[in-house]
C-alpha positions in Angstrom: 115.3 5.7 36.7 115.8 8.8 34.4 113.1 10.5 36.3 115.2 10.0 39.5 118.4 11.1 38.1 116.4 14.4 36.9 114.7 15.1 40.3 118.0 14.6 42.3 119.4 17.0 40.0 117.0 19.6 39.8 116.9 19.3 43.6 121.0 20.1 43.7 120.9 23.0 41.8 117.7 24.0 43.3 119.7 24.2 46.8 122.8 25.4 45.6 121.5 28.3 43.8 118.7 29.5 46.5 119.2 32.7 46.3 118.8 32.8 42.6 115.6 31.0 42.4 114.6 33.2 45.4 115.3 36.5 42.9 113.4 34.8 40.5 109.9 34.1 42.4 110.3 37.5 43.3 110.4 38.7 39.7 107.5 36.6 39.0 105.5 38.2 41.7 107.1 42.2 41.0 108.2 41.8 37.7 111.3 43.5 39.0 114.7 42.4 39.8 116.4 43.5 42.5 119.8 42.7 42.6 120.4 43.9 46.0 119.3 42.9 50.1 119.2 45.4 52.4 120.9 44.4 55.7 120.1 45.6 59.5 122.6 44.1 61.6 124.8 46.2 64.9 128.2 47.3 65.0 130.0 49.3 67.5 129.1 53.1 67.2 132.9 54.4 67.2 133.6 52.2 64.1 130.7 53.0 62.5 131.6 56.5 63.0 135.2 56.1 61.8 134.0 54.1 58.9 131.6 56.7 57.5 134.6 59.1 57.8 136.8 57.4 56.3 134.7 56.5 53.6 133.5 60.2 53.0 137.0 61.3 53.0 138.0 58.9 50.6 134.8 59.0 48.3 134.3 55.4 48.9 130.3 54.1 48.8 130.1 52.7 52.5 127.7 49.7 51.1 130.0 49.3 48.4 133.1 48.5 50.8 131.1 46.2 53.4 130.2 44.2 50.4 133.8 44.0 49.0 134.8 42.9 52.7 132.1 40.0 52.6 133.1 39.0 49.4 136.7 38.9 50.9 136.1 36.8 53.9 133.8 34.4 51.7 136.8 33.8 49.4 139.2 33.9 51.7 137.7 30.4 53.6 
């Protein structure tokens, strides 16, 4: 029964964590640890435009401030 209780639990943190363990095999094959994913995903060219201004005008990292937006809506819900 122990065994059980161990094996469920491993399994729930084992899905609730992915991404984690996923940075770790990684590290096991690389023996690096990238912290970041890089994206490739569409958006509309005029905002893509407007955001880079912006963000150059400002002095703003671009990646930085899509990530603080995801972050935002994740939170938010």
């Amino acid at each position: 029964m122990q065994s059980n209780k161990f094996l469920e639990k491993a399994r729930e943190i084992v899905k609730r964590d992915a991404p984690l363990f996923e940075i770790l095999m990684e590290f096991e094959k690389t023996k690096k640890i990238r912290s970041k994913n890089r994206l490739n995903f569409s958006i509309d060219k005029t905002i893509a435009m407007n955001f880079r201004k912006y963000c150059r005008e400002n002095s703003y990292n671009m990646s930085a401030k899509v990530e603080q937006a995801m972050k935002d809506i994740i939170n938010k819900d």
